[in-house]
N, CA, C and O atoms as CSV, one atom per row, in Angstrom:
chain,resi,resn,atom,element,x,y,z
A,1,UNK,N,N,119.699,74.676,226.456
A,1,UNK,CA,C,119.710,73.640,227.478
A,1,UNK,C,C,118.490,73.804,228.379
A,1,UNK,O,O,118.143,74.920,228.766
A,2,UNK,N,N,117.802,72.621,228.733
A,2,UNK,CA,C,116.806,72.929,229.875
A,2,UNK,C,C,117.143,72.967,230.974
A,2,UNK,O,O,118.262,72.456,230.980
A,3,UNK,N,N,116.800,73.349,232.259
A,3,UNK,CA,C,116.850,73.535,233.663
A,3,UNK,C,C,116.270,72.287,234.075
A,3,UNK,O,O,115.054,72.230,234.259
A,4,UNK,N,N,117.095,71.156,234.260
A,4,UNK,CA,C,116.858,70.304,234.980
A,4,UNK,C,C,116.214,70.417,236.437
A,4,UNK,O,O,115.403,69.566,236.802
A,5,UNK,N,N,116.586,71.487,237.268
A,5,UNK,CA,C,116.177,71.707,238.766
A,5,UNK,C,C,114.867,72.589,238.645
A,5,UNK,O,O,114.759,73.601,239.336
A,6,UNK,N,N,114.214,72.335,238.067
A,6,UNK,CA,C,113.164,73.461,238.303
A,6,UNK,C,C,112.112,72.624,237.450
A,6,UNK,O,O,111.308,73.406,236.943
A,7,UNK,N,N,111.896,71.548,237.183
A,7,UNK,CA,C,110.750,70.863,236.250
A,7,UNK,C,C,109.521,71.498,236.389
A,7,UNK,O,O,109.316,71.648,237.594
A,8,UNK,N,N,108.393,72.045,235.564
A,8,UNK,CA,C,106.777,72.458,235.626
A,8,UNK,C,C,106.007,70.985,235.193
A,8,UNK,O,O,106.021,70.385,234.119
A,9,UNK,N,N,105.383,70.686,236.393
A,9,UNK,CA,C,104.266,69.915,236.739
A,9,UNK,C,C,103.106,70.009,236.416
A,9,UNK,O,O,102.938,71.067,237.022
A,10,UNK,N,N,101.302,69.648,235.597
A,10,UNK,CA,C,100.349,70.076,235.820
A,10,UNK,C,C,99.916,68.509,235.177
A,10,UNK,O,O,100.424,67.910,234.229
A,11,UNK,N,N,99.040,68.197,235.874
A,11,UNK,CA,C,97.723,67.370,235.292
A,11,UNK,C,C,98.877,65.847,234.503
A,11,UNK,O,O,98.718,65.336,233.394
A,12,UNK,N,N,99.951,65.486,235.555
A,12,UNK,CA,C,100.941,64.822,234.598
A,12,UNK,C,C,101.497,64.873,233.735
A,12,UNK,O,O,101.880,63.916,233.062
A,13,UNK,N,N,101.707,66.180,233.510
A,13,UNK,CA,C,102.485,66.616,232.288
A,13,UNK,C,C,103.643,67.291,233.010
A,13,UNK,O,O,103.660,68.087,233.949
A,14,UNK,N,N,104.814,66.608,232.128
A,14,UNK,CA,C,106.065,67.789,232.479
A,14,UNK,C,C,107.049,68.241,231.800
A,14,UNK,O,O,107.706,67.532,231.037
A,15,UNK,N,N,107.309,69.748,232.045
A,15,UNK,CA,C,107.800,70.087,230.973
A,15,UNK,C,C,109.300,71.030,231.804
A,15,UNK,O,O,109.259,71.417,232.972
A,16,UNK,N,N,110.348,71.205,230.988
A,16,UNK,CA,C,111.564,71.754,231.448
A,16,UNK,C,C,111.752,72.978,230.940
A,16,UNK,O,O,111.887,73.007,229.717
A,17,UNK,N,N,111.812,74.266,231.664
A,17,UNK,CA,C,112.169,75.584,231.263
A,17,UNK,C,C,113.183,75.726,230.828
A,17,UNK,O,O,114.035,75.245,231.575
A,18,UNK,N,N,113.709,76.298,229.679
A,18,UNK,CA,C,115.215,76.818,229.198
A,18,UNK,C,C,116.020,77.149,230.514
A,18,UNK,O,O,115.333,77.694,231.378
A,19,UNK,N,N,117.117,76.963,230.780
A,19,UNK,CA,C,118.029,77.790,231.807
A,19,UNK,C,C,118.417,78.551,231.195
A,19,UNK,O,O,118.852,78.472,230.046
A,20,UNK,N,N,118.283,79.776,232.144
A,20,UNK,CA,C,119.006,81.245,232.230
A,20,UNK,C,C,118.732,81.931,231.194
A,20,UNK,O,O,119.259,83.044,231.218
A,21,UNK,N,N,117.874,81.624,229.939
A,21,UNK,CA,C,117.857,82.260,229.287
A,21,UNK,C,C,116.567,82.196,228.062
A,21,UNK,O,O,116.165,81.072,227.761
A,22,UNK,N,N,116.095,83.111,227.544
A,22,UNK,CA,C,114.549,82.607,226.840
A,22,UNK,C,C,114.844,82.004,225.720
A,22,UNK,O,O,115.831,82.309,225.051
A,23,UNK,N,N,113.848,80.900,225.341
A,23,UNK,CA,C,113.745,79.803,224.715
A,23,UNK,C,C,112.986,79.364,224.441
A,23,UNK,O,O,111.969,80.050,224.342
A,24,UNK,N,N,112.888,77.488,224.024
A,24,UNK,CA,C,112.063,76.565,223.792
A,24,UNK,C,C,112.173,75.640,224.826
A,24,UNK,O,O,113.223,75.149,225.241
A,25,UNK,N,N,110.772,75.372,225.322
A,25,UNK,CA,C,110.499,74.563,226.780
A,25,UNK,C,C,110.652,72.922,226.299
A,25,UNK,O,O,110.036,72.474,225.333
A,26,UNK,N,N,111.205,72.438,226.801
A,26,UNK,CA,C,111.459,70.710,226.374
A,26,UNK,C,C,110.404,69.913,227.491
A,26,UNK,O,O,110.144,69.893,228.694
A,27,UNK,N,N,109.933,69.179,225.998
A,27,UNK,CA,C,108.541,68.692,227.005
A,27,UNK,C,C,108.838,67.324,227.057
A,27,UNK,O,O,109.123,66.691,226.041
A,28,UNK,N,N,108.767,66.590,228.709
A,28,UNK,CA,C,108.862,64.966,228.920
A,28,UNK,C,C,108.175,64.014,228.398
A,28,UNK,O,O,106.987,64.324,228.298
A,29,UNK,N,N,108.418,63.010,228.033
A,29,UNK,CA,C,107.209,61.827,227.592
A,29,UNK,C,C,106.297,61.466,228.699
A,29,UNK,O,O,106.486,61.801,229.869
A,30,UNK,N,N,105.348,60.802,228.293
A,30,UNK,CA,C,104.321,60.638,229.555
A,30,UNK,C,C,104.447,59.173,229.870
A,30,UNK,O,O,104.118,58.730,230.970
A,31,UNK,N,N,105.177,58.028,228.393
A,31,UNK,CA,C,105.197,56.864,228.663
A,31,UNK,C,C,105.720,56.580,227.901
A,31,UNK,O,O,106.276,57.468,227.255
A,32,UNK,N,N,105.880,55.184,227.485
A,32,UNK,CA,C,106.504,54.306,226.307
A,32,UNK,C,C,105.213,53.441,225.625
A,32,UNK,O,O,104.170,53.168,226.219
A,33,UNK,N,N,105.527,53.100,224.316
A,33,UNK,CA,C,104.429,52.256,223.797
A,33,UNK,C,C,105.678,52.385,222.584
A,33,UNK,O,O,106.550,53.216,222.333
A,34,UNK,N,N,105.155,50.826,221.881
A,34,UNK,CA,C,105.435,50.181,220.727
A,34,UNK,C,C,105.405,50.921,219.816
A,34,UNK,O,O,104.463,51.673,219.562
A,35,UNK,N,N,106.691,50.795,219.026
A,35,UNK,CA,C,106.631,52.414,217.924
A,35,UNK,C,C,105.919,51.038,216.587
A,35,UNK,O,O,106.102,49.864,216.265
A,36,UNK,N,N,105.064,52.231,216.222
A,36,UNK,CA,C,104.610,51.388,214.696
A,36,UNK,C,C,105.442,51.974,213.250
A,36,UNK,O,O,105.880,53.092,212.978
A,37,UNK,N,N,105.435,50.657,212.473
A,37,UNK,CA,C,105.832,50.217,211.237
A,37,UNK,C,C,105.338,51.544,210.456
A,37,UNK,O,O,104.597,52.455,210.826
A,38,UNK,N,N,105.996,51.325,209.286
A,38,UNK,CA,C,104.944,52.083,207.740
A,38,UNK,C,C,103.706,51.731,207.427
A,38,UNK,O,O,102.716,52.277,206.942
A,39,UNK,N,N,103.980,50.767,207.792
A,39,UNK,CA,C,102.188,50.367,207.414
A,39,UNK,C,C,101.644,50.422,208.744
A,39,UNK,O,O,100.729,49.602,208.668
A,40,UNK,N,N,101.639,50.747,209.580
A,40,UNK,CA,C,100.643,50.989,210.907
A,40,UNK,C,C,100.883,50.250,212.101
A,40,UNK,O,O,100.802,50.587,213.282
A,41,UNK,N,N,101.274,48.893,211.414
A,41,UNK,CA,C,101.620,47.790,212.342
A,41,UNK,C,C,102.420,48.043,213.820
A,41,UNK,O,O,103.450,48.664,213.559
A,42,UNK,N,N,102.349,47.867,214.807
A,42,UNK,CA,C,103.295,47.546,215.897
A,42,UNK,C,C,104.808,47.185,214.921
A,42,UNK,O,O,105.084,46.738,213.808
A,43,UNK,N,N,105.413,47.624,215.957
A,43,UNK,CA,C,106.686,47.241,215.483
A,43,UNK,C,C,107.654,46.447,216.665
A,43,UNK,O,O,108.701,46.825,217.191
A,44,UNK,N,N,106.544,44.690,216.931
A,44,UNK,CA,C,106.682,43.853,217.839
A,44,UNK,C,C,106.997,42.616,216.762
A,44,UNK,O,O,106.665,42.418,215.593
A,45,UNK,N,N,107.863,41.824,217.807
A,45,UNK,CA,C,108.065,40.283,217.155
A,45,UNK,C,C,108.313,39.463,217.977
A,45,UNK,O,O,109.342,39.690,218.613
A,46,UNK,N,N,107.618,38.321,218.303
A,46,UNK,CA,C,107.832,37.453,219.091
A,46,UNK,C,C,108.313,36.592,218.429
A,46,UNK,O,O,107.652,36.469,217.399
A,47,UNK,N,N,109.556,35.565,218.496
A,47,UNK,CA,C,110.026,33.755,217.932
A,47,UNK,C,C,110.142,33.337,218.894
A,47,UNK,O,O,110.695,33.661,219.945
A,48,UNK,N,N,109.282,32.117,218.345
A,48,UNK,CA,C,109.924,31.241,219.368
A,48,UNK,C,C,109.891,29.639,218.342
A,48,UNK,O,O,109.238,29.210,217.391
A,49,UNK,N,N,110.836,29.233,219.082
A,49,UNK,CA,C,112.027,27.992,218.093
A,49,UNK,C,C,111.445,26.780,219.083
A,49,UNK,O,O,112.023,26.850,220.168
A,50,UNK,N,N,110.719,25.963,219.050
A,50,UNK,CA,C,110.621,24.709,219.916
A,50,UNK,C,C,110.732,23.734,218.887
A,50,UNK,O,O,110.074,23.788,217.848
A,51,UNK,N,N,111.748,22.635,219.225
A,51,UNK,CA,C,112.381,21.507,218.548
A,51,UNK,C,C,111.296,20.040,218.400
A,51,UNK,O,O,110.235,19.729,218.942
A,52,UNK,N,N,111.892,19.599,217.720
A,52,UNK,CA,C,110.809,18.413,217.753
A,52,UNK,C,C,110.156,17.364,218.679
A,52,UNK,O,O,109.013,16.997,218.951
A,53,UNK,N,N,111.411,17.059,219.034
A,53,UNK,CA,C,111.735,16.539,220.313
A,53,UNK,C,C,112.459,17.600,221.463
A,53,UNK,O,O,113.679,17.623,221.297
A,54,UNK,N,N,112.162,18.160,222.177
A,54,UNK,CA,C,112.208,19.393,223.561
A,54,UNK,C,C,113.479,18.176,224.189
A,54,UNK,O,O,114.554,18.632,224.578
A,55,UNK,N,N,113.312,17.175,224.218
A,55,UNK,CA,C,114.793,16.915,225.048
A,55,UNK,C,C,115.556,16.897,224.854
A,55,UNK,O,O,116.342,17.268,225.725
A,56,UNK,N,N,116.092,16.461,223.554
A,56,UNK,CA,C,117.383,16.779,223.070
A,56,UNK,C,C,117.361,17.997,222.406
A,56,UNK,O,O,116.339,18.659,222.225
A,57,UNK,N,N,118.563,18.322,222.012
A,57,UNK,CA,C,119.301,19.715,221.916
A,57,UNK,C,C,118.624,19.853,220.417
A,57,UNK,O,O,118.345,18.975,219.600
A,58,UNK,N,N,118.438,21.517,220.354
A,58,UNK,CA,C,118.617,22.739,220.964
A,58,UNK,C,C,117.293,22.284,221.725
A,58,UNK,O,O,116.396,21.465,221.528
A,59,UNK,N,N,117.639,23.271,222.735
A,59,UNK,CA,C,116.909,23.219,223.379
A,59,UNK,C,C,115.859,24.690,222.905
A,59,UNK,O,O,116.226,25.660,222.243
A,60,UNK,N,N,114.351,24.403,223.564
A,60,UNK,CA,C,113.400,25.789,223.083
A,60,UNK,C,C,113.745,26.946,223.773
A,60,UNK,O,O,113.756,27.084,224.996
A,61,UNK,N,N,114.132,28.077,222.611
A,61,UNK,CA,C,114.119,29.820,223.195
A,61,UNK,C,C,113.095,30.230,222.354
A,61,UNK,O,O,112.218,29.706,221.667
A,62,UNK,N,N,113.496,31.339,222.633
A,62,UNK,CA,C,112.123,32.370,222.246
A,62,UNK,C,C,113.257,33.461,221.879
A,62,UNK,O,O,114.384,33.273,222.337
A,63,UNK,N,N,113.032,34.491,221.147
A,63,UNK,CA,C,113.262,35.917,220.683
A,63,UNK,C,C,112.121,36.976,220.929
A,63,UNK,O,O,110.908,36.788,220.835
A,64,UNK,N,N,112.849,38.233,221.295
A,64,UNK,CA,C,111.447,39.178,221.761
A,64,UNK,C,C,112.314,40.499,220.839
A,64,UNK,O,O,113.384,40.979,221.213
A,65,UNK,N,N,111.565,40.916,219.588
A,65,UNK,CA,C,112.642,42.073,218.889
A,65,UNK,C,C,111.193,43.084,219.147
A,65,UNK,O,O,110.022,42.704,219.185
A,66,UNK,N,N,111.669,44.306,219.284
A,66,UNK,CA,C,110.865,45.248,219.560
A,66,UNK,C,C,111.509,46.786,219.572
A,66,UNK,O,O,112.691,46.980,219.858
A,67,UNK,N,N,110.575,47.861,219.221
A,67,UNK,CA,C,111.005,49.465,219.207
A,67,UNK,C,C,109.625,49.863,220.271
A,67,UNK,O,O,108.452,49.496,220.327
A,68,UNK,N,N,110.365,50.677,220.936
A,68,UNK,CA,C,109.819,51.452,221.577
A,68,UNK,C,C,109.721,53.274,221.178
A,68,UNK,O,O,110.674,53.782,220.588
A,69,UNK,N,N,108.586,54.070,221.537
A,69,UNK,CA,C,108.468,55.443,221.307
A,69,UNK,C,C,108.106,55.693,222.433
A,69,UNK,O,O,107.536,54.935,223.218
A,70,UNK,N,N,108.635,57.531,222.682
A,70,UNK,CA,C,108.207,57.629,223.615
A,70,UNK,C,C,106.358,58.144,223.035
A,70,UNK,O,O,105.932,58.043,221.884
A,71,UNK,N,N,105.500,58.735,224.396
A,71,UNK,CA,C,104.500,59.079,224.074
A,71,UNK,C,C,104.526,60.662,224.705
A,71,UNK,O,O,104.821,60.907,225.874
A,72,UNK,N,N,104.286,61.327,224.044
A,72,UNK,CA,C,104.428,63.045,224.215
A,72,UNK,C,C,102.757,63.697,224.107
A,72,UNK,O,O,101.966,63.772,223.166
A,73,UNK,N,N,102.687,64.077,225.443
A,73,UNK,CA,C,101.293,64.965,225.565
A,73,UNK,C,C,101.691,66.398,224.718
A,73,UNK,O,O,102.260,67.186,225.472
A,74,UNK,N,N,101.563,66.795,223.654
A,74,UNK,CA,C,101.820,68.084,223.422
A,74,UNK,C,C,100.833,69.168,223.420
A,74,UNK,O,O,101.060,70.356,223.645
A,75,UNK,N,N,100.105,68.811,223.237
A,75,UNK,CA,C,98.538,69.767,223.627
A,75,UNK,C,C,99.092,70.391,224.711
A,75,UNK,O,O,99.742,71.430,224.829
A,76,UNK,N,N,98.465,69.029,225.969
A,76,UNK,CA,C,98.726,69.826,227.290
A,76,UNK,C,C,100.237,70.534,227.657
A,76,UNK,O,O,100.209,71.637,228.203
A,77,UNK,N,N,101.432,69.960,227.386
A,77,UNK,CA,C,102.375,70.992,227.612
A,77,UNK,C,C,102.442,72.244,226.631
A,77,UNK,O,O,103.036,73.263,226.984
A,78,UNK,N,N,101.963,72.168,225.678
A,78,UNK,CA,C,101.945,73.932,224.984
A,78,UNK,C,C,101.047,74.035,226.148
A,78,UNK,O,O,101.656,74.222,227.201
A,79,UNK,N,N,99.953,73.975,226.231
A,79,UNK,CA,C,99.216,75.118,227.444
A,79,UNK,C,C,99.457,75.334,228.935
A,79,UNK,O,O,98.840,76.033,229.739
A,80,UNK,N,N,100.618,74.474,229.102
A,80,UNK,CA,C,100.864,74.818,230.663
A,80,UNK,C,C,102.100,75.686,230.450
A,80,UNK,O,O,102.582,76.346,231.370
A,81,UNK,N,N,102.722,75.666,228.919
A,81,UNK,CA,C,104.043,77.018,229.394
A,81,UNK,C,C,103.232,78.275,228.848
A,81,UNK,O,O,103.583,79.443,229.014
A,82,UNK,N,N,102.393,77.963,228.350
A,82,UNK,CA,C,101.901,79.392,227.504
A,82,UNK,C,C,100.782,80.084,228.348
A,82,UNK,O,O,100.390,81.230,228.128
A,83,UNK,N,N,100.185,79.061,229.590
A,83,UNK,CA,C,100.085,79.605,230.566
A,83,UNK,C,C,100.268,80.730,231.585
A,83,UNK,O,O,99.496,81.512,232.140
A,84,UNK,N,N,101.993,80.446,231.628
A,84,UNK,CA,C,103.214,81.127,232.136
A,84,UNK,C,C,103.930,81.814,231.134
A,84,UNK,O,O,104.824,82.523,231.597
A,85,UNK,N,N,103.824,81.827,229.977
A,85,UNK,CA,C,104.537,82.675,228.985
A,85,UNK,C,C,103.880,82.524,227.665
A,85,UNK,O,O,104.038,81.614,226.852
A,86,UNK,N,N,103.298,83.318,227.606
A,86,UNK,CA,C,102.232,83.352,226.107
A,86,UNK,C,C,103.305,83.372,225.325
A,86,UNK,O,O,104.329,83.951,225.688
A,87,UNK,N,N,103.208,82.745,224.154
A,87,UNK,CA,C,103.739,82.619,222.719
A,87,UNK,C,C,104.904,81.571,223.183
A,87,UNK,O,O,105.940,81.540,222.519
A,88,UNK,N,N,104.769,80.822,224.169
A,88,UNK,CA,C,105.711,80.070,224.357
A,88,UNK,C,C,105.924,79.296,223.553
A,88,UNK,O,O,105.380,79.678,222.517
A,89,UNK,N,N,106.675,77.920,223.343
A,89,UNK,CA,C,106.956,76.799,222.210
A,89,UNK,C,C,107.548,76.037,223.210
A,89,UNK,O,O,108.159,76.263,224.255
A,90,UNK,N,N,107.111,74.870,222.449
A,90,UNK,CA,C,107.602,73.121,223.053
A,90,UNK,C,C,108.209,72.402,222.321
A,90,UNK,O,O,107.780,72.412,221.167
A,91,UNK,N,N,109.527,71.402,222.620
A,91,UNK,CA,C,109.706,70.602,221.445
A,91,UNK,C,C,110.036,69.303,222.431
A,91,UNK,O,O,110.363,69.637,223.570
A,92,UNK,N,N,110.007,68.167,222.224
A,92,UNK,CA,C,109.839,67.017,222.365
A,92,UNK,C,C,111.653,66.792,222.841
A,92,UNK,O,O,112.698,67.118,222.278
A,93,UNK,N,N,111.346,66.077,224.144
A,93,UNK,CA,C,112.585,65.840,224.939
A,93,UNK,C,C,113.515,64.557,223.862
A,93,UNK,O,O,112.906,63.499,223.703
A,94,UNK,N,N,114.277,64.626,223.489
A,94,UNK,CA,C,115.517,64.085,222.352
A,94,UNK,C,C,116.124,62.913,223.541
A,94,UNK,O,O,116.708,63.213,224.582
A,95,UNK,N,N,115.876,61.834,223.167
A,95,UNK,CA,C,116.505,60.727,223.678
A,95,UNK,C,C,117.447,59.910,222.447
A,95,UNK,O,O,117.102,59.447,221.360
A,96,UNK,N,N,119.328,59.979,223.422
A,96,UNK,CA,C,120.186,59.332,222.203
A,96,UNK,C,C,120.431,58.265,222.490
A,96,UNK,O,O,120.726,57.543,221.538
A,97,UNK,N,N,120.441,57.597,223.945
A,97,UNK,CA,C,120.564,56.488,224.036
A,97,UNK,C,C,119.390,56.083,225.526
A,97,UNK,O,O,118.668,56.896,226.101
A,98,UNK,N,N,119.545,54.478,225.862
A,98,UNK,CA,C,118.982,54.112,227.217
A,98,UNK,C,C,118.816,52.444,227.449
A,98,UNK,O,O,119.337,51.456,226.932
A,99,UNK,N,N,118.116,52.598,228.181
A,99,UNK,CA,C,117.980,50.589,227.882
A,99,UNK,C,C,116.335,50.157,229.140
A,99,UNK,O,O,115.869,50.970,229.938
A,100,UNK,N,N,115.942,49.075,228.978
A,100,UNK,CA,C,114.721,49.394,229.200
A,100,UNK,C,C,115.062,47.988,229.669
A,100,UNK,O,O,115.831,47.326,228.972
A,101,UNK,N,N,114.347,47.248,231.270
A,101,UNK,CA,C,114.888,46.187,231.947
A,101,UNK,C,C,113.439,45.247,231.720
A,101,UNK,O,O,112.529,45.984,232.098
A,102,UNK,N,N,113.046,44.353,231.408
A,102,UNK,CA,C,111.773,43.278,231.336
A,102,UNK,C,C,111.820,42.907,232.507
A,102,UNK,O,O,112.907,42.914,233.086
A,103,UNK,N,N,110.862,42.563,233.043
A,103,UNK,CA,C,110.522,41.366,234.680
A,103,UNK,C,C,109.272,40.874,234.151
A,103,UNK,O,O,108.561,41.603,233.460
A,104,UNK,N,N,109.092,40.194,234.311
A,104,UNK,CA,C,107.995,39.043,234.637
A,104,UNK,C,C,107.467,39.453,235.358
A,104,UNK,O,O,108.144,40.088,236.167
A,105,UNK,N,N,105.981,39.414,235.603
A,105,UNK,CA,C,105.356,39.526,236.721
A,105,UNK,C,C,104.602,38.011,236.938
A,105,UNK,O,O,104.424,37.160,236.066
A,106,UNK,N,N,104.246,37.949,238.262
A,106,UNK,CA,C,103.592,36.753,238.755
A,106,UNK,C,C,104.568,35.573,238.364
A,106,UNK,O,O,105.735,35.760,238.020
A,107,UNK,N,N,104.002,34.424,238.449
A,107,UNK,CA,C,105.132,33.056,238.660
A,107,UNK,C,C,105.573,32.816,237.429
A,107,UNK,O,O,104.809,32.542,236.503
A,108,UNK,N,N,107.406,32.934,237.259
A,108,UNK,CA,C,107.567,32.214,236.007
A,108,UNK,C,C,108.104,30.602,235.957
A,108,UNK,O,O,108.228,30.026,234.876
């Protein structure tokens, strides 16, 4: 388990010490970005459905399908625990669930 109360900070990187006991340091993401396909691609999709005539029914939506990854500095967190504990090890913070809110910015 990591030590939530004690996070290590450097250069925007952060990483969580084992609690109470020696271990593997769990390192935070730094951001989110679009997880890509097998073939390289983004793994983004925009639809959008506009009718022939927009006044009568259906009316135009749009669909937004998308994966997100996180993005993991691992360079820099191996060297900020191994810093503090040579031969240290990092492994990538495990996310099982979450949900991620859209806003608009500027006038919609």
């Amino acid at each position: 388990m990591p030590d939530f109360q004690s996070p290590i900070r450097a250069n925007g990187v952060s990483v969580l010490a084992p609690f109470r006991a020696p271990g593997t340091y769990t390192l935070l993401p730094q951001g989110l970005g679009i997880a890509r396909r097998e073939d390289g691609t983004g793994d983004f999709h925009l639809g959008i459905v506009r009718p022939e005539n927009p006044i009568i029914p259906p009316s135009p939506e749009g669909m937004l399908d998308f994966r997100l990854q996180p993005t993991f500095p691992v360079e820099e967190g191996l060297a900020i625990v191994r810093a503090r504990c040579p031969g240290a090890m990092v492994e990538q913070a495990v996310f099982r669930s979450g949900f991620v809110q859209i806003t608009p910015i500027g006038e919609f």
